[in-house]
N, CA, C and O of each residue as an XYZ file, in Angstrom:
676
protein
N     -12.120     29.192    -64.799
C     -12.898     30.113    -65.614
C     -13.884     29.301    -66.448
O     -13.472     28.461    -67.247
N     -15.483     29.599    -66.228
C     -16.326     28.980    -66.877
C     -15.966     29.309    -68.601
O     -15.454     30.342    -69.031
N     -16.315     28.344    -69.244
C     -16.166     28.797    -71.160
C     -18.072     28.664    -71.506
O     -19.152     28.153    -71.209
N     -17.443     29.430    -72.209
C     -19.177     30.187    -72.560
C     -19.002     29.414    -74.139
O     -17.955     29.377    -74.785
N     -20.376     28.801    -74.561
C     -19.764     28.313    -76.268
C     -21.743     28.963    -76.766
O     -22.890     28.945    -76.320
N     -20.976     29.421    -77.896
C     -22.549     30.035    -78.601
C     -23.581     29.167    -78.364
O     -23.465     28.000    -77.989
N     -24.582     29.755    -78.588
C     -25.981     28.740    -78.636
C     -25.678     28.212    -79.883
O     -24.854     28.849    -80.539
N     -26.255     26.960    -80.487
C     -25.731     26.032    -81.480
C     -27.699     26.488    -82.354
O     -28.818     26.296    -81.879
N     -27.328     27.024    -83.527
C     -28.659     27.615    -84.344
C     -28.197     27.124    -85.856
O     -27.165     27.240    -86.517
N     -29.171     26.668    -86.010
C     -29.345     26.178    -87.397
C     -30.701     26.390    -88.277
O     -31.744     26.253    -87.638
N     -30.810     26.673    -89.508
C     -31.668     27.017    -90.513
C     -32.315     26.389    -91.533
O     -31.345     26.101    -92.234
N     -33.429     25.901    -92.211
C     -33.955     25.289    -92.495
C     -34.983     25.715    -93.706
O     -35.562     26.801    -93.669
N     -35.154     24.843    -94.713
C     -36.211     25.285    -95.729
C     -37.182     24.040    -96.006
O     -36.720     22.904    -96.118
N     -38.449     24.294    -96.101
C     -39.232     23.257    -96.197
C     -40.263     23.947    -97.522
O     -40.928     24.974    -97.653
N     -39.944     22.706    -98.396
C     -40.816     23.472    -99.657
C     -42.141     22.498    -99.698
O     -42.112     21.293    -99.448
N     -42.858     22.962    -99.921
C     -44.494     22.563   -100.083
C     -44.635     22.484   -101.285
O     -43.887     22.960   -102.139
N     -46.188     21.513   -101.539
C     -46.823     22.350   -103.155
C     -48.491     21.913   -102.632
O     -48.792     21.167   -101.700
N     -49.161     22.449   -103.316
C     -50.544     22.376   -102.786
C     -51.299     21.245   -103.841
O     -51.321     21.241   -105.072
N     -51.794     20.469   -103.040
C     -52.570     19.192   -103.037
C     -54.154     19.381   -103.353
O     -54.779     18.627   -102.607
N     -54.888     20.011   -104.068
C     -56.561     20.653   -103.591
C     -56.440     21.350   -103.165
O     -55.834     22.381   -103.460
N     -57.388     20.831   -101.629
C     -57.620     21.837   -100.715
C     -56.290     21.394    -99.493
O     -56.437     22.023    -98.444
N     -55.611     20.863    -99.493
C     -54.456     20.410    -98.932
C     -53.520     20.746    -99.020
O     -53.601     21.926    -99.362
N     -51.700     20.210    -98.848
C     -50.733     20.119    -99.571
C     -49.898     19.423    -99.010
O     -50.025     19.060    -97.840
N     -48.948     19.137    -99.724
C     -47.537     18.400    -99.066
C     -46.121     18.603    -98.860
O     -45.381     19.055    -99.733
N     -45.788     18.303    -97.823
C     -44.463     19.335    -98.180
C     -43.200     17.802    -98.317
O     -43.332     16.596    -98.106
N     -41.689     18.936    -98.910
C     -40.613     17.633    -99.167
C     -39.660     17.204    -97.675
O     -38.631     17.863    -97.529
N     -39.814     16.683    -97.146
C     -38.554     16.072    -95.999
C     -37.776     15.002    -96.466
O     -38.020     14.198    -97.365
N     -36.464     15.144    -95.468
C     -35.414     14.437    -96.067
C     -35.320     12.935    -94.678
O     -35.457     13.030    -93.459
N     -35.099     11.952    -95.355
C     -34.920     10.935    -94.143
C     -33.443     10.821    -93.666
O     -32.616     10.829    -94.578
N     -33.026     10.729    -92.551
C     -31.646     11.292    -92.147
C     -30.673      9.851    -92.638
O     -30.953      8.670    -92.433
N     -29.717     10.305    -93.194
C     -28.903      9.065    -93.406
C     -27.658      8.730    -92.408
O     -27.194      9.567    -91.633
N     -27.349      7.866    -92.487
C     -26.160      7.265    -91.923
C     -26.752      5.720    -91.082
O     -27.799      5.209    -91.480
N     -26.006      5.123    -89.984
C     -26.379      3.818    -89.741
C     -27.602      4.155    -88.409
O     -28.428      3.278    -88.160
N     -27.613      5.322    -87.709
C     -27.800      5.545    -86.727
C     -29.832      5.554    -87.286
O     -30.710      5.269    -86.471
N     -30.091      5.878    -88.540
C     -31.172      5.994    -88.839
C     -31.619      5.058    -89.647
O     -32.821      4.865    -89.832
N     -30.928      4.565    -90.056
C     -31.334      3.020    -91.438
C     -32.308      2.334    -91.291
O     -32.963      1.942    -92.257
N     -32.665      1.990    -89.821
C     -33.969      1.455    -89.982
C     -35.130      1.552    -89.291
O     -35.858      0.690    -88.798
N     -35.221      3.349    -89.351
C     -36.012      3.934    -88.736
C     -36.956      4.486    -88.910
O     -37.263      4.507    -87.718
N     -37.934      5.108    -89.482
C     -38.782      5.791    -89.783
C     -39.868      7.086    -89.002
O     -40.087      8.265    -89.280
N     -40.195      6.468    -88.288
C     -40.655      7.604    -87.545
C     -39.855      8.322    -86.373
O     -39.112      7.739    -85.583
N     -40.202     10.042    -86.398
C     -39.026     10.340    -86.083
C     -37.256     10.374    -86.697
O     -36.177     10.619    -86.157
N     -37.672     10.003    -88.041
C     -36.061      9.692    -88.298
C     -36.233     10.575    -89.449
O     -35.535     10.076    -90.331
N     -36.960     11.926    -90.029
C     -37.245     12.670    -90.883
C     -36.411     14.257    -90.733
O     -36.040     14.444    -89.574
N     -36.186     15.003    -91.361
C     -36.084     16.318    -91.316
C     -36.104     17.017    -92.252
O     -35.752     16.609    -93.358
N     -36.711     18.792    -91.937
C     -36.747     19.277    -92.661
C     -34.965     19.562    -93.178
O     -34.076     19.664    -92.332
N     -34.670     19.665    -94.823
C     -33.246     20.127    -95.124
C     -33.258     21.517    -94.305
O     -33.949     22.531    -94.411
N     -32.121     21.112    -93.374
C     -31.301     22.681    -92.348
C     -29.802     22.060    -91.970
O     -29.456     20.884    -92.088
N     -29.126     23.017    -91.554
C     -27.496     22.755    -91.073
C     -27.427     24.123    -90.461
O     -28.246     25.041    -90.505
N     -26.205     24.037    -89.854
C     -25.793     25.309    -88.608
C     -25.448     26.584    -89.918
O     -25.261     26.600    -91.135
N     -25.526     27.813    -88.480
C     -25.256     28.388    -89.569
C     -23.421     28.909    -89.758
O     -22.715     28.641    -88.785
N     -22.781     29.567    -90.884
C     -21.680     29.411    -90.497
C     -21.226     30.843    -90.009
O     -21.997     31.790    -89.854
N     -19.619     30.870    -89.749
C     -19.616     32.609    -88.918
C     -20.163     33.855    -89.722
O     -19.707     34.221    -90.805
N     -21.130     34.412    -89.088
C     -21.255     35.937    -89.932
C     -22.082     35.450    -90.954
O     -21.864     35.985    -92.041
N     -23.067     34.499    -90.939
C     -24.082     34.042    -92.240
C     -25.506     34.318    -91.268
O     -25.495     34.630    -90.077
N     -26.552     34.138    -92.014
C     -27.785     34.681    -91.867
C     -28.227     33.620    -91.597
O     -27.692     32.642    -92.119
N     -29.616     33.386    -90.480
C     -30.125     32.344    -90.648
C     -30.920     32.235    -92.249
O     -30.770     31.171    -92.850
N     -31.604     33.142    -92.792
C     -32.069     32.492    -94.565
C     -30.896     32.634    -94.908
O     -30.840     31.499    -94.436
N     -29.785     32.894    -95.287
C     -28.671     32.396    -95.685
C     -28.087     30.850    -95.615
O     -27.500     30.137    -96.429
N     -28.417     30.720    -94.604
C     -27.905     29.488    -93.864
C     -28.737     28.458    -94.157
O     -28.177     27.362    -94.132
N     -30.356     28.448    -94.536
C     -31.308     28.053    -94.690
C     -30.686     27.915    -95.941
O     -30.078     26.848    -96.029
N     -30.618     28.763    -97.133
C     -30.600     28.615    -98.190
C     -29.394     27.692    -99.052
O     -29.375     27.062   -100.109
N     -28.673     27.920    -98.244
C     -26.948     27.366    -98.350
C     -27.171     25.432    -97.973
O     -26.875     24.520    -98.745
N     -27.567     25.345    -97.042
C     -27.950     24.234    -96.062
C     -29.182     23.455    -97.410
O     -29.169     22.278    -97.772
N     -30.011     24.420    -97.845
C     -30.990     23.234    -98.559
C     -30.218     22.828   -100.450
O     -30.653     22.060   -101.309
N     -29.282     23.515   -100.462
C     -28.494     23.363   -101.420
C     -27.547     21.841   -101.456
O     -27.297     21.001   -102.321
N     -27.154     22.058    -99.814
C     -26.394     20.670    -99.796
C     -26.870     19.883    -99.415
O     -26.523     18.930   -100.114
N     -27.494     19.572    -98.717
C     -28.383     18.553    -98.615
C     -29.336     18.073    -99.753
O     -29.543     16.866    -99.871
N     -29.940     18.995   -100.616
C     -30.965     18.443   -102.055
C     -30.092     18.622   -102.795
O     -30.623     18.373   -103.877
N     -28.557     19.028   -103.092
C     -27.637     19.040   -104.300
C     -28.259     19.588   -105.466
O     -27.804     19.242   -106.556
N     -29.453     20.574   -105.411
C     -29.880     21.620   -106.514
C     -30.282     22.820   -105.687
O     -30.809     22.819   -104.574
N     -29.932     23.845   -106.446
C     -30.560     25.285   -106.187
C     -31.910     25.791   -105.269
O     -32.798     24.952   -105.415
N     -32.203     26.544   -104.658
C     -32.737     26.575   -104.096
C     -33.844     27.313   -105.267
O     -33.671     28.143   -106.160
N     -34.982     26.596   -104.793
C     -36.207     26.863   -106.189
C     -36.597     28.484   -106.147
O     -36.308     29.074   -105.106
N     -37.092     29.069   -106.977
C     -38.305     30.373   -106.897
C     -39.014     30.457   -106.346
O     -39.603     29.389   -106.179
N     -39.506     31.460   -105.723
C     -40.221     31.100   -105.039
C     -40.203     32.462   -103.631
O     -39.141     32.995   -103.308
N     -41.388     32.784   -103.039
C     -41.934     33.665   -102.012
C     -41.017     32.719   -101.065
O     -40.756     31.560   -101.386
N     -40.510     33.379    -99.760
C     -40.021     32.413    -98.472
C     -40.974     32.763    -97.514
O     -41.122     33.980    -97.407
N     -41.648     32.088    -96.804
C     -42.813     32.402    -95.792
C     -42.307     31.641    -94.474
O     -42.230     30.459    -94.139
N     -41.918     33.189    -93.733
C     -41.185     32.623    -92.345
C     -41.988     31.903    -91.579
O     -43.098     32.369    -91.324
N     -41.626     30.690    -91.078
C     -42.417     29.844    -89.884
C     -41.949     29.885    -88.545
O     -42.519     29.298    -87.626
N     -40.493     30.852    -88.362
C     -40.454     30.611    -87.074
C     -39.164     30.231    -86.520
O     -38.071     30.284    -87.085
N     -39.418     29.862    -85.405
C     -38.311     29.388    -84.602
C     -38.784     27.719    -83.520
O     -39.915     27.653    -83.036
N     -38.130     26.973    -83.379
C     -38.579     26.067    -82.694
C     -36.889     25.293    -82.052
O     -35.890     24.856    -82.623
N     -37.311     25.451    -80.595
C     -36.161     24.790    -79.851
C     -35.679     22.840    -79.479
O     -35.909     22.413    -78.348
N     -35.178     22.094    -80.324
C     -35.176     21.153    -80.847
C     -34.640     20.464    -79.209
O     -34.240     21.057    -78.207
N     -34.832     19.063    -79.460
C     -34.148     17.920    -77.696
C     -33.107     18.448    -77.284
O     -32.822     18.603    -76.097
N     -32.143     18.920    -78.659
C     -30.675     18.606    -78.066
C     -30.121     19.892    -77.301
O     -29.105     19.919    -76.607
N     -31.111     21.104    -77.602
C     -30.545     22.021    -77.692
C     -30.817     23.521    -78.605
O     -31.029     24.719    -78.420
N     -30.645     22.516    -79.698
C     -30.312     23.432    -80.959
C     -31.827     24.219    -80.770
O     -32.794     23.611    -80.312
N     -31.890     25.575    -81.165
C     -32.633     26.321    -81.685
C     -32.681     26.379    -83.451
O     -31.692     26.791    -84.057
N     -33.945     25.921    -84.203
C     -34.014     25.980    -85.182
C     -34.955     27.063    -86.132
O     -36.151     27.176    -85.861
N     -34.367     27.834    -87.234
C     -35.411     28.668    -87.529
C     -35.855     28.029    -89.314
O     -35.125     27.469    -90.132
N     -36.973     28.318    -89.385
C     -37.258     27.098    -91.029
C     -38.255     28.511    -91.652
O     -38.923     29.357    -91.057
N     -37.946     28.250    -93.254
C     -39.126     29.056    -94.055
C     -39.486     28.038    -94.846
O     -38.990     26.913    -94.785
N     -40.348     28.388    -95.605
C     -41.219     27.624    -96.380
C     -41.144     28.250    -97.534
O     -41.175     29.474    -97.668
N     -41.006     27.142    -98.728
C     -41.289     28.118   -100.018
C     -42.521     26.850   -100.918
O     -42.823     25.684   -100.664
N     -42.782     27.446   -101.586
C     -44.054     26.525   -102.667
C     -43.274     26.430   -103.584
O     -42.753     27.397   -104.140
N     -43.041     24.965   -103.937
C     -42.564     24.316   -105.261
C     -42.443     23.331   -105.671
O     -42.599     22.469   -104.807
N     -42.098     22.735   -107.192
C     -42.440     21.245   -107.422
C     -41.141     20.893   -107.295
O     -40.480     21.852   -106.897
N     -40.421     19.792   -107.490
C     -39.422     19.316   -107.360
C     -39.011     17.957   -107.215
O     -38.639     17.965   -106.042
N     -38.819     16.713   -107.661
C     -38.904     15.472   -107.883
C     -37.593     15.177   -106.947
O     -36.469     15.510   -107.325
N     -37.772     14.678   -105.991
C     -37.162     14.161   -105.050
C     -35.722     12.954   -105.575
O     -34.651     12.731   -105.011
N     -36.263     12.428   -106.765
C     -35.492     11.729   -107.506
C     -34.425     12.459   -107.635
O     -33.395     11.968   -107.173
N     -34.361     13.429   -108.096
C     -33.418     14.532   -108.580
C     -32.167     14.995   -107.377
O     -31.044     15.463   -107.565
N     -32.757     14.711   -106.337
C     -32.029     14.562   -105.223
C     -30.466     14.720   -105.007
O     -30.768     14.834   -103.819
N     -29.290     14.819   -105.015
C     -28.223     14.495   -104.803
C     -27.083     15.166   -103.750
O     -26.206     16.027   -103.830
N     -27.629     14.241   -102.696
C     -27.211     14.697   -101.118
C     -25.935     14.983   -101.061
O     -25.191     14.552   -101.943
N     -25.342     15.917    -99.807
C     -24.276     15.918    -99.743
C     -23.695     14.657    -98.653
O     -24.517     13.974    -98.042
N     -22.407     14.466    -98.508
C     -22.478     13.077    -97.268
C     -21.502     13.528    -96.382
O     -20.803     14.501    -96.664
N     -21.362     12.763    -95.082
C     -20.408     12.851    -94.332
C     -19.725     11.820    -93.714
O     -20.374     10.778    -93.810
N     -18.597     11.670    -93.071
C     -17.405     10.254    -92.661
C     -17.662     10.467    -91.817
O     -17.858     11.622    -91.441
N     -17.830      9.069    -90.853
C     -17.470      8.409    -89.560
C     -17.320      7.411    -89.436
O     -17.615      6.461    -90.162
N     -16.816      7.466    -88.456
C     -15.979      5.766    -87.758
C     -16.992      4.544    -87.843
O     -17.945      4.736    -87.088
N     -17.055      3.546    -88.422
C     -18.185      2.667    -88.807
C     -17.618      1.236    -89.313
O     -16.832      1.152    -90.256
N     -18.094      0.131    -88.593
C     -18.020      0.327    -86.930
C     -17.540      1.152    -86.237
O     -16.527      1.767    -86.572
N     -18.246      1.371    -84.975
C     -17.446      2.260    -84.063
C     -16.316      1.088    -83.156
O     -16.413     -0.127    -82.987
N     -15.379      1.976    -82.755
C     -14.319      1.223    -82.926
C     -13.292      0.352    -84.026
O     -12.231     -0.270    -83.966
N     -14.232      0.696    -84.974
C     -13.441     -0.880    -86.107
C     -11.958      0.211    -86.929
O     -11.134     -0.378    -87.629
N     -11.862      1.451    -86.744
C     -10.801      2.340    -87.210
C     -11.222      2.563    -88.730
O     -10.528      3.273    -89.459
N     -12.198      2.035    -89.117
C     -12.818      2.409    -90.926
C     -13.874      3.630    -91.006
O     -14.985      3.689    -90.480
N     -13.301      4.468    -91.712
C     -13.623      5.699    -92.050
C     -14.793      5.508    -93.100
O     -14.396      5.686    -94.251
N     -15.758      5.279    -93.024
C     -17.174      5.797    -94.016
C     -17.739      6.898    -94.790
O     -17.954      8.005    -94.295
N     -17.922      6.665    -95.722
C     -19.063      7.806    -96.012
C     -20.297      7.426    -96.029
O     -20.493      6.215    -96.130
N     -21.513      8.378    -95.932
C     -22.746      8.138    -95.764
C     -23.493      9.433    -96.321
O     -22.926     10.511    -96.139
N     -24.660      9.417    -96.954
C     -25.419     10.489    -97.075
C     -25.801     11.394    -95.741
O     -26.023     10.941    -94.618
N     -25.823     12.795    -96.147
C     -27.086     13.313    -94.684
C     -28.260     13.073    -94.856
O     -28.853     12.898    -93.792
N     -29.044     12.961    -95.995
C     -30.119     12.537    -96.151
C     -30.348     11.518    -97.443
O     -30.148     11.709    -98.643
N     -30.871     10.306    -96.689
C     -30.476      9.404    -98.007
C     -31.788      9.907    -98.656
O     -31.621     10.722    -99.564
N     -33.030      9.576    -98.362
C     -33.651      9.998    -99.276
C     -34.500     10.890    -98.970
O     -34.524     11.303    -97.810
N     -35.638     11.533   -100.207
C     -36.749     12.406    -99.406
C     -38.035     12.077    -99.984
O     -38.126     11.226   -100.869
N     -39.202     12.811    -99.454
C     -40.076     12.246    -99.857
C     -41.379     13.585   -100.039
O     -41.135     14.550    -99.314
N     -42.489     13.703   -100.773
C     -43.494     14.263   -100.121
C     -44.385     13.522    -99.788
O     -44.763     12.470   -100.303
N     -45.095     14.598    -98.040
C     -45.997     13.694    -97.902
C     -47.060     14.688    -96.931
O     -46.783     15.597    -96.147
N     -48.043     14.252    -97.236
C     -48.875     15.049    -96.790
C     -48.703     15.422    -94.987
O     -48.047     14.725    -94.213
N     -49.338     16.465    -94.671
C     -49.198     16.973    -93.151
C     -49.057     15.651    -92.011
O     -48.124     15.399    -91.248
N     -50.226     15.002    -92.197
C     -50.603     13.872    -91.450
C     -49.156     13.044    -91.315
O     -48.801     12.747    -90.175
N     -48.415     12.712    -92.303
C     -47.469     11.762    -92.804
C     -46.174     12.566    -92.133
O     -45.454     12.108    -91.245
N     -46.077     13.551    -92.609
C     -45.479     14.194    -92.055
C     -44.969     14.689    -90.618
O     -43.870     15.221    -90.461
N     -45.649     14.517    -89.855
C     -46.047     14.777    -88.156
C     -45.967     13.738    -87.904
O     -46.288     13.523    -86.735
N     -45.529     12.465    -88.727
C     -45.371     11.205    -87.648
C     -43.721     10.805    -88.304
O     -42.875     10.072    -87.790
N     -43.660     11.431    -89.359
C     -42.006     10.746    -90.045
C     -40.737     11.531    -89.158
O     -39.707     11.046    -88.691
N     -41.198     12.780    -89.132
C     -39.906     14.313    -88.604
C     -40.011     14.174    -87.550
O     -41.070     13.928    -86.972
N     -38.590     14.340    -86.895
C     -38.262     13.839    -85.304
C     -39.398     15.468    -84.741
O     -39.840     16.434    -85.363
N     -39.460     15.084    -83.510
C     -40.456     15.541    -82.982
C     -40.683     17.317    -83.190
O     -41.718     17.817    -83.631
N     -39.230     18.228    -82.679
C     -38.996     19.458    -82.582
C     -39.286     20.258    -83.654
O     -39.036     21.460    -83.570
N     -39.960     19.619    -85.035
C     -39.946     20.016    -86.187
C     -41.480     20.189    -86.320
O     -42.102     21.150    -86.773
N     -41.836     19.270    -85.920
C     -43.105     18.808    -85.913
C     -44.225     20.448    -86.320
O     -45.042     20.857    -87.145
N     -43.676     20.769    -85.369
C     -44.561     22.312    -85.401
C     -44.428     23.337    -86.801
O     -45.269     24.207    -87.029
N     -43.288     23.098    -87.651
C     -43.140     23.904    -88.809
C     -44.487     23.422    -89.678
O     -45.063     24.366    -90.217
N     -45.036     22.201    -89.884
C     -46.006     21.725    -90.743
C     -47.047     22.422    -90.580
O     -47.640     23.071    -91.442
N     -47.430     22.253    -88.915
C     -48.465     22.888    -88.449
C     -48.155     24.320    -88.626
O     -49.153     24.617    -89.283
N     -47.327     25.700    -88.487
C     -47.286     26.860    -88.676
C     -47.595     27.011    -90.089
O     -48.286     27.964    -90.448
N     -47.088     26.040    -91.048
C     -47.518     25.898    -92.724
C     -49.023     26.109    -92.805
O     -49.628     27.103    -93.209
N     -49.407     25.172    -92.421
C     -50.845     24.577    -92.431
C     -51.777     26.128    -91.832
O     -52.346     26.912    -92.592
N     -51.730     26.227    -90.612
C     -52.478     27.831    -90.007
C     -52.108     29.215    -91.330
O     -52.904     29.995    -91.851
N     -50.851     29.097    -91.504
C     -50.310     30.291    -92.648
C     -51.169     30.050    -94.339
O     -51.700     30.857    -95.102
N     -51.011     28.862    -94.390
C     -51.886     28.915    -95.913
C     -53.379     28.742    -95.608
O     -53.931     28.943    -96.690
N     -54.192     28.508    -94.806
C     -55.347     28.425    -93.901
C     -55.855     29.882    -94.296
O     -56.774     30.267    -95.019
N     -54.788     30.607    -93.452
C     -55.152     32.130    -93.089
C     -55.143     32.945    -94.367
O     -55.773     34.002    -94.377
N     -54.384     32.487    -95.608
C     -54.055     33.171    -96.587
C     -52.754     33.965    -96.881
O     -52.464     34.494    -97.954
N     -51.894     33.954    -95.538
C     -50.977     34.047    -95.697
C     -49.751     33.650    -96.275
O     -48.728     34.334    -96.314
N     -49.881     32.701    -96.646
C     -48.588     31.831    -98.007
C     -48.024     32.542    -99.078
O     -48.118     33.759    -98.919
N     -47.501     32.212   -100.056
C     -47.616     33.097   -101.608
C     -48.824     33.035   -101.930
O     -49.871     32.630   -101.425
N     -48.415     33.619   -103.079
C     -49.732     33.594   -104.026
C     -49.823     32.392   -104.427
O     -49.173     31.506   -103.871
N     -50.774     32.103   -105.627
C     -50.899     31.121   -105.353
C     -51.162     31.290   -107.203
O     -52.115     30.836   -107.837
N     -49.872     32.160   -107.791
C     -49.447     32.488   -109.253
C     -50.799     32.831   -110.024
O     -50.839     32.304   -111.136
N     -51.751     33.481   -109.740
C     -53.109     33.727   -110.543
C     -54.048     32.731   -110.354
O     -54.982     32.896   -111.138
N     -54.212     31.629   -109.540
C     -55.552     31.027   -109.423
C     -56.019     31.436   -108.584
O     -55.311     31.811   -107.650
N     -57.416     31.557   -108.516
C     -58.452     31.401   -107.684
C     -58.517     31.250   -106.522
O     -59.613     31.127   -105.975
């Protein structure tokens, strides 16, 4: 008897703030040993699976909590979508506009075997650190499947579709 296992979906929030006529949004660099000395490609937007009977913005929202270890900011959510990642995973990400000092940061972490083989149990951040950085910077740091949320950002505040933009001009 074949076993059927769910599609594996996970949720995502990517907060921006506007630069001029530009902006930048925050990504997290993935932690553990597998990424330490990596950089491009070794970025993501904060997302995690979602859990039974949770929402993907639920899941989004829950997910950018543990990973940035603060609240999820105020803020309009401006859906970007869905995008089907290497492994598999189907990912869905919103966007919200806000400031937020990356310093402030305080990831959640996870254990594994490290060395592999050596029987020593680790901890490690999921995201050691984050950063903003403009679109450009951005599209070369976030592993590839993501790539496209910047760009759906970018066409959406283009078009005028974003939040407001709190009473300016």
């Amino acid at each position: 008897m074949a076993s059927h296992t769910a599609p594996r979906r996970s949720a995502g929030l990517l907060l921006f703030r506007r630069r001029g006529p530009s902006f930048e949004v925050l990504i997290g660099h993935m932690g553990g040993p597998f990424w330490a000395r990596r950089e491009s490609a070794a970025w993501s937007v904060p997302k995690g699976e979602y859990e039974p009977g949770e929402t993907a913005r639920a899941a989004a929202g829950r997910e950018f909590g543990e990973e940035f270890g603060r609240p999820v900011p105020d803020g309009a959510w401006v859906a970007l979508g869905e995008s089907r990642q290497s492994g598999g995973k189907t990912v869905t990400v919103w966007a919200v506009e806000a400031e937020l000092d990356p310093a402030d940061a305080v990831p959640g972490t996870f254990t594994m075997e490290w060395p592999r083989g050596s029987g020593v149990q680790r901890e490690f951040p999921e995201i050691d650190r984050f950063a903003w950085c403009a679109p450009e910077v951005a599209a070369e740091r976030l592993v590839k499947g993501q790539r496209v949320f910047v760009e759906r950002l970018r066409e959406r505040l283009a078009d005028g579709q974003g939040p407001d933009r709190h009473g300016e001009d």
